[in-house]
C-alpha positions as CSV (number, residue, x, y, z in Angstrom):
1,X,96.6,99.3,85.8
2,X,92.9,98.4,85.8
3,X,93.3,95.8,83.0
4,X,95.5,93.7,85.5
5,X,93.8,94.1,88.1
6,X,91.0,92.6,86.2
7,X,93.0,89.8,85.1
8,X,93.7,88.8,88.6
9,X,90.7,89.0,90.0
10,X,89.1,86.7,87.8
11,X,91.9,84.8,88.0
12,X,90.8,84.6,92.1
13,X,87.2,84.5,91.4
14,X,87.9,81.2,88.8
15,X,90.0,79.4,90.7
16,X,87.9,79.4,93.8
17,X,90.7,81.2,95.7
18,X,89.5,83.0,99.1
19,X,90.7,86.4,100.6
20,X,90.4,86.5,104.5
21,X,90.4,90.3,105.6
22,X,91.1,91.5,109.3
23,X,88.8,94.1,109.9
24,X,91.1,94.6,113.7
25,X,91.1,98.4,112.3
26,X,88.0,99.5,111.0
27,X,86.7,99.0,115.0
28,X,87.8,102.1,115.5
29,X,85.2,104.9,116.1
30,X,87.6,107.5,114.6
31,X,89.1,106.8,111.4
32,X,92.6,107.8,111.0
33,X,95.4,107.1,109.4
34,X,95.9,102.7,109.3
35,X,91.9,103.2,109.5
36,X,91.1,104.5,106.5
37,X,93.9,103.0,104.6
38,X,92.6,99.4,105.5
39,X,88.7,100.7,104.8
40,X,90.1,102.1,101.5
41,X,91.8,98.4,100.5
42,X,88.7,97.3,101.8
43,X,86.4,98.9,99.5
44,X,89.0,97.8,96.8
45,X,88.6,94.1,97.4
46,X,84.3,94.5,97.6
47,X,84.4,96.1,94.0
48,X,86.7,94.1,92.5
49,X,86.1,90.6,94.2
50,X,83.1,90.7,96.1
51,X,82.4,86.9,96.1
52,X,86.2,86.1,96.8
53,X,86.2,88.2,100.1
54,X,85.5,87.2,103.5
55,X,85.9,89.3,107.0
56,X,87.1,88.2,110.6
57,X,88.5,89.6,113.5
58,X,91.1,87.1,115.3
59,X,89.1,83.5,115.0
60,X,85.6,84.8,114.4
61,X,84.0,85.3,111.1
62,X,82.4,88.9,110.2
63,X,78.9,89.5,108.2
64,X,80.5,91.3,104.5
65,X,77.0,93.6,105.5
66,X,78.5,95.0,108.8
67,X,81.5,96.0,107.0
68,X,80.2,97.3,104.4
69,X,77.8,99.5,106.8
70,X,80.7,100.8,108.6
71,X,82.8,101.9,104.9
72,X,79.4,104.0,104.3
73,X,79.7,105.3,107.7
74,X,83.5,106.2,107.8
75,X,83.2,104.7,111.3
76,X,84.0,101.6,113.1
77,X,81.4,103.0,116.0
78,X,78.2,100.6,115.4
79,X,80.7,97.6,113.7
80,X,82.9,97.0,117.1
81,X,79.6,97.6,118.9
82,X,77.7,94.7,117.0
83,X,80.7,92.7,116.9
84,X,81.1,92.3,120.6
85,X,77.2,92.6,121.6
86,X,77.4,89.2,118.9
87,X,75.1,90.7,116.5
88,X,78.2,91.2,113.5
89,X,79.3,87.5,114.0
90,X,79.3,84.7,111.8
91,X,80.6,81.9,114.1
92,X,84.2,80.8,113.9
93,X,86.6,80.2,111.5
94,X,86.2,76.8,109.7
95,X,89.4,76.7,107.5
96,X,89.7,72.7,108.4
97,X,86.9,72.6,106.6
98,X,87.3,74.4,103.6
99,X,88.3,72.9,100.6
100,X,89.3,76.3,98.7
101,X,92.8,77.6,99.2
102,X,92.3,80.5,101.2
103,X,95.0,83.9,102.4
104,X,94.7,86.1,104.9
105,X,95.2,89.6,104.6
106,X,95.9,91.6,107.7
107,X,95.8,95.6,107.0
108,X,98.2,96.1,110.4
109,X,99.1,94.2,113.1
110,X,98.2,90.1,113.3
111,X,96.2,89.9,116.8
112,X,96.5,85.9,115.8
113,X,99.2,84.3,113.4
114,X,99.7,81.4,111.7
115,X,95.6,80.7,110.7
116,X,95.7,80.1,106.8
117,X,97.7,78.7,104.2
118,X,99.4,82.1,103.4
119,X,99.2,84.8,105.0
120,X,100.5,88.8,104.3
121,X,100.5,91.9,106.3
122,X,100.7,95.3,105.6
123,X,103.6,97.8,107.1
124,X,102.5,100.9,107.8
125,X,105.5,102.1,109.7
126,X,108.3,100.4,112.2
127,X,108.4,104.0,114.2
128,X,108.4,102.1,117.3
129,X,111.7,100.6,116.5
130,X,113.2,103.7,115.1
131,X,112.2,106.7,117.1
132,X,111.0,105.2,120.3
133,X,111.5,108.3,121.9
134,X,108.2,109.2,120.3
135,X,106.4,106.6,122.3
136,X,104.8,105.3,124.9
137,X,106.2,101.9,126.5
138,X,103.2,100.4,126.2
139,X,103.1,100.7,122.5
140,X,107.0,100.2,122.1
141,X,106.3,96.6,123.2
142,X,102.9,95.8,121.4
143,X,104.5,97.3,118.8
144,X,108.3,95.5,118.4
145,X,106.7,91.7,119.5
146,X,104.0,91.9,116.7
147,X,106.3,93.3,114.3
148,X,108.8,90.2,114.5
149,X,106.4,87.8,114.8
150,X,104.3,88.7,112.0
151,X,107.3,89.2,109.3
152,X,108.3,85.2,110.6
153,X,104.4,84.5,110.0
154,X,104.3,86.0,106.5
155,X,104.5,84.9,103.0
156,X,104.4,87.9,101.4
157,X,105.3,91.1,103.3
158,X,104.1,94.8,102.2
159,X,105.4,98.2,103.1
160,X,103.2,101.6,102.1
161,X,106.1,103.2,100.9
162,X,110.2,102.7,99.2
163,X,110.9,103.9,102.7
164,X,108.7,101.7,104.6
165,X,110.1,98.5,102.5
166,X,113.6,99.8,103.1
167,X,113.6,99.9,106.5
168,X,111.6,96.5,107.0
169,X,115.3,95.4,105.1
170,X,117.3,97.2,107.1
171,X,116.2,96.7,110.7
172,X,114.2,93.5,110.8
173,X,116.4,91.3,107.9
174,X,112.9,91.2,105.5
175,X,113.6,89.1,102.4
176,X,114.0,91.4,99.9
177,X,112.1,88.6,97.4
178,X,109.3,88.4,99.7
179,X,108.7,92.2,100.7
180,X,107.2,94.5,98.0
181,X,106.0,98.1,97.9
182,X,101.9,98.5,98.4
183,X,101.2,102.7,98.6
184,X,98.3,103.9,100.2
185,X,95.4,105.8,98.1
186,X,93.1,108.6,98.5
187,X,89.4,108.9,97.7
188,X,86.2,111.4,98.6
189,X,82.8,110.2,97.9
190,X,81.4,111.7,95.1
191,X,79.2,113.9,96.9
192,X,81.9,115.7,98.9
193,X,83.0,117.8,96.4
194,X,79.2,118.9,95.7
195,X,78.2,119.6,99.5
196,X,81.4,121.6,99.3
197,X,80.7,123.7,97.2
198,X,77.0,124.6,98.5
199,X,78.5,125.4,102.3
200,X,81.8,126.8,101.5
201,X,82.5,130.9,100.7
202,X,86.5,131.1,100.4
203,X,85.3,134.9,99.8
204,X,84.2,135.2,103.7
205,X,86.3,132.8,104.8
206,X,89.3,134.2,106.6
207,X,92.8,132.6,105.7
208,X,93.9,130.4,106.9
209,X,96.6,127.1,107.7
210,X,95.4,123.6,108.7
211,X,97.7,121.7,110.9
212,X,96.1,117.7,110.4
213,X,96.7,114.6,111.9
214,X,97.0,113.5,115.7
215,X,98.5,115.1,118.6
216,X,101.7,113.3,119.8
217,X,105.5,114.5,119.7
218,X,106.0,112.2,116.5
219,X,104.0,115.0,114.9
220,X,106.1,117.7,115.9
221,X,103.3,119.9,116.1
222,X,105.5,122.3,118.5
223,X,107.5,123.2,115.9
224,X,104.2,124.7,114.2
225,X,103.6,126.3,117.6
226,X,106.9,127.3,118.1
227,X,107.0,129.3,114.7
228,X,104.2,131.0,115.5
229,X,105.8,132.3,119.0
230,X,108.4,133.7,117.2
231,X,107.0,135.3,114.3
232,X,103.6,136.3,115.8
233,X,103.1,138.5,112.5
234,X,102.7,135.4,110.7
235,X,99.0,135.3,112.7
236,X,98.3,138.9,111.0
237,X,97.5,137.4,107.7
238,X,96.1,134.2,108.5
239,X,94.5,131.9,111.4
240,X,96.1,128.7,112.3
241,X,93.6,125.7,112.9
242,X,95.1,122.5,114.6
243,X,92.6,119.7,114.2
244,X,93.4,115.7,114.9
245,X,92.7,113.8,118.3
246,X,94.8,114.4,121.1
247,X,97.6,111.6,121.5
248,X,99.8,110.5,124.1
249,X,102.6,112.4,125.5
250,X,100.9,115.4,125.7
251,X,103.0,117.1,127.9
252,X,105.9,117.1,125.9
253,X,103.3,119.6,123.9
254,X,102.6,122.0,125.6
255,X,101.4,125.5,124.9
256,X,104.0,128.4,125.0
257,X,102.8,130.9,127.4
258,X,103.4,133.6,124.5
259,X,100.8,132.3,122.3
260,X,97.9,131.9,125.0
261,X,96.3,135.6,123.9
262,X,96.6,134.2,120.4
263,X,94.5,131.5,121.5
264,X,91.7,133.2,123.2
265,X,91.5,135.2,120.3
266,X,90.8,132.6,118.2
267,X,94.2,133.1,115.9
268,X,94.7,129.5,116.7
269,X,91.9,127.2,116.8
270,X,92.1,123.4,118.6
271,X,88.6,121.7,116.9
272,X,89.7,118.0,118.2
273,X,88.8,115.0,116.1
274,X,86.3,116.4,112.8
275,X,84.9,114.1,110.5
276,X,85.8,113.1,107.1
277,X,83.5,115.4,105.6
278,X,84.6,118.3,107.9
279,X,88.4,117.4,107.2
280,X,87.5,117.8,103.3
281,X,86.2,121.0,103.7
282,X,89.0,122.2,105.8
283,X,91.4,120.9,103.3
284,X,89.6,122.5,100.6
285,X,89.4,125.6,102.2
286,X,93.2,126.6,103.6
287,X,95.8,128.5,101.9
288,X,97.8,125.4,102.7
289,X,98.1,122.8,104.9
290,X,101.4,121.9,107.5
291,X,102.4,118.6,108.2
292,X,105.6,119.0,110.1
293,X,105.9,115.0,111.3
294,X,109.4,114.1,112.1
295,X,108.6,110.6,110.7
296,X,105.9,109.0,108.5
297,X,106.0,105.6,106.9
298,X,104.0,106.9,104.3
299,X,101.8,110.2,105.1
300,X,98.1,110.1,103.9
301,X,97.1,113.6,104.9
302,X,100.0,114.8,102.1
303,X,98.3,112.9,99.6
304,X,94.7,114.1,100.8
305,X,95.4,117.9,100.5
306,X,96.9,117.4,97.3
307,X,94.6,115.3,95.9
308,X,91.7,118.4,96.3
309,X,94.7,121.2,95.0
310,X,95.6,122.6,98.1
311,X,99.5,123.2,98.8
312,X,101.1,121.2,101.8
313,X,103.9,122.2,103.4
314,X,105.8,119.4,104.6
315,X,109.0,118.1,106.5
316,X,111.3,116.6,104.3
317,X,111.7,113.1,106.0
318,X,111.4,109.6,105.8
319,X,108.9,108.6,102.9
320,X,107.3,112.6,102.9
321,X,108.9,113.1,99.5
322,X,107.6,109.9,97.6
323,X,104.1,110.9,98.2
324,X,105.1,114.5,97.7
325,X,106.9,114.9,95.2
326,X,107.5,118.0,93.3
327,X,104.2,119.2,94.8
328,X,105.1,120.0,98.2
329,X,107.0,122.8,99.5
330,X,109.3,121.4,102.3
331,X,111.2,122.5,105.4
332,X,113.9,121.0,107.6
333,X,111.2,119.8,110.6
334,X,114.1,120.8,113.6
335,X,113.6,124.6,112.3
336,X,111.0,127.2,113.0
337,X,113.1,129.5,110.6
338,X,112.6,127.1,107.5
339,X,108.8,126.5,108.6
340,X,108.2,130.0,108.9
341,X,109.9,130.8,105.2
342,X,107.7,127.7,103.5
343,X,104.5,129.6,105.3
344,X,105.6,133.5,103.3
345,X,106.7,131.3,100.2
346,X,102.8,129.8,100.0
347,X,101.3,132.8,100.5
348,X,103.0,134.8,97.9
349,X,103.3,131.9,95.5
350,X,99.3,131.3,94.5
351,X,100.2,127.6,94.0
352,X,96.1,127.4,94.0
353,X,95.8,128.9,91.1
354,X,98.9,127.7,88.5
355,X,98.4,125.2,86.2
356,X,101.6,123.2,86.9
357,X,100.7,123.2,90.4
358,X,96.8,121.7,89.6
359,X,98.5,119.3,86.8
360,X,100.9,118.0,90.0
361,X,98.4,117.4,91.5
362,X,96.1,115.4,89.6
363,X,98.9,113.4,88.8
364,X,99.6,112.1,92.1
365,X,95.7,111.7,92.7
366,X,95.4,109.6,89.5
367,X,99.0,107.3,90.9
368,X,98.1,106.7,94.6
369,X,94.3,105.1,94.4
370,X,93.3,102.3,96.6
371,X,92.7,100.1,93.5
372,X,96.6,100.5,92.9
373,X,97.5,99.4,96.2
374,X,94.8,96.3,95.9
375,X,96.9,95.8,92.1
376,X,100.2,95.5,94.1
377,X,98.8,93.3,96.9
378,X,97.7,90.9,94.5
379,X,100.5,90.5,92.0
380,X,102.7,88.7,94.5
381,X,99.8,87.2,96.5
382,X,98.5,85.1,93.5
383,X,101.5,84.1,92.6
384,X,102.2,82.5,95.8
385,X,98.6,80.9,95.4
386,X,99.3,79.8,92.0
387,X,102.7,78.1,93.4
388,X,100.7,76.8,96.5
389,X,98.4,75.2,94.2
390,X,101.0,73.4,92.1
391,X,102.6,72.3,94.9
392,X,99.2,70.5,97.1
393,X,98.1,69.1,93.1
């Protein structure tokens, strides 16, 4: 894969050709999910085409510097703040002026359409559209007028998973010549594994579960909550720990009354938003991790406990399985019963410590890397510059 992508991104840096990157994500303070997939294809483009590249956010250009900062931080926290204090701005966009074909790329959702020659966007799911119930109004109708508007604004569009592309097809009438596949990665800095290895002792660490990703009902963390309420033994043998921001809706998840002693105990732990360095160590450290979401349109913290060998049990739905694979142990997410079978399946079954398991594992870490999903941006994209040339010569 690396000798194409090679190919084409001399093939950019030759011909002049200039990538405009929305940076409308990385402002966040938190990094999750769209987050750190559009600060992983952001890292991407820097090594492979750092010349080519060029940030803005909506008509206002964005020092490469700032962003680069905030990739080393894992945090949008000082980038938003210099942005809007003026300090991470380059002026406006002068593409009237420029005599290079240029693109824009926007990792989510277009805050502005319709500003360069081509443009592409990246689907991370269309949830909004197909289980509103698991939403807020106010982000039903950002959601469903921005997701219209920028498939009729795109040249290319791209979908993080089969499932993703599929439903684009299905629901919104996407060109099926136009809309191609473009998977999320996963990556640790290189010193993760190290520092992890100096502050972790599994032998004094009590077992344990880790529940990961935000809490909303889309999540269905209940169902985690709800197995546990009816088979308290499975808290004998390990602790649960439920760790991602809080969300909206949250009183459709509520704590059952019959797990509150649980709680004060400290059987079940609630540590809020941890950092990407904490998260590694959590995922390193648990006998498995759950991810019970009803639906995903692709489901990054699958790939990220596999990718350091720790099991993940799953709900088998939506695009769960591609990223999955063989790996995962799944369960039907409307079930407690099934949950609780995939939690005394892991625990006897010592996945840690097979080979086939390990080998699974690697395999899907070595497929899904960010420089794969810049490799299937670009394929389609510089086609469509190539034709754009031939047809402006």
């Amino acid at each position: 894969m690396t000798a194409t992508l090679k190919q084409l991104s001399s093939e950019i840096n030759e011909a002049g050709w200039l990538l405009y990157y929305d940076v409308s994500p990385l402002f966040e303070e938190h990094w999750t999910g769209i987050s750190v997939a559009a600060a992983g294809l952001a890292r991407a483009m820097l090594g492979w085409m750092p010349e080519s590249c060029r940030f803005f956010y909506e008509h206002t250009m964005v020092p490469r510097e700032a962003v680069e900062d905030a990739i080393d931080r894992g945090s949008g926290l000082f980038l938003a703040r210099g942005f809007f204090q003026g300090r991470a701005q380059m002026g406006p966009l002068s593409l009237l002026d420029e005599s290079r074909l240029a693109a824009g790329i926007y990792p989510s959702v277009k805050r502005v359409t319709q500003l360069f020659p081509i443009e592409c966007s990246i689907y991370h799911d269309i949830s909004t559209l197909i289980t509103p119930q698991f939403h807020i109004m106010e982000n039903i109708r950002h959601h469903i007028t921005g997701l219209v508007d920028d498939l009729r604004t795109n040249a290319i569009t791209f979908g993080v998973s089969v499932a993703t592309v599929e439903d684009l097809r299905a629901y919104l009438g996407a060109d099926e010549r136009r809309t191609f596949v473009a998977p999320n990665g996963v990556s640790w800095p290189w010193w993760y594994p190290i520092q992890a290895e100096n502050e972790l002792d599994l032998g004094r660490i009590e077992p344990y579960f880790l529940v990961l990703g935000t809490r909303e009902p889309r999540k269905n963390v209940s169902r985690v909550l709800e197995m546990l309420t009816i088979f308290p033994e499975a808290l004998d043998s390990a602790r649960f720990v439920i760790a991602g921001r809080r969300g909206w809706l949250q009183d459709d998840q509520s704590i059952p009354p019959a797990i509150a002693t649980a709680i004060e105990e400290q059987r079940i732990l609630f540590p809020g938003f941890v950092s990407d360095f904490e998260k590694y160590k959590l995922l390193r450290g648990a006998v498995a991790t759950i991810y019970p979401s009803f639906f995903e349109g692709f489901g990054l913290p699958v790939l990220e406990s596999l990718s350091v060998g720790t099991p993940c049990i799953a709900s088998f739905s939506s695009s769960i399985p591609e990223v999955g694979g063989d790996a995962c142990v799944y369960f039907d997410p409307f079930s407690a019963e099934s949950l609780y079978a995939a939690v005394q399946h892991v625990q006897g079954a010592g996945l840690k410590q097979q080979p086939e398991f390990l080998s699974a594992c690697r395999a899907l870490t070595e497929r899904f890397t960010w420089d794969n999903m810049l490799e299937r941006i670009l394929v389609p994209l510089v086609e469509e510059l190539r034709n754009h040339r031939r047809q402006t010569c």
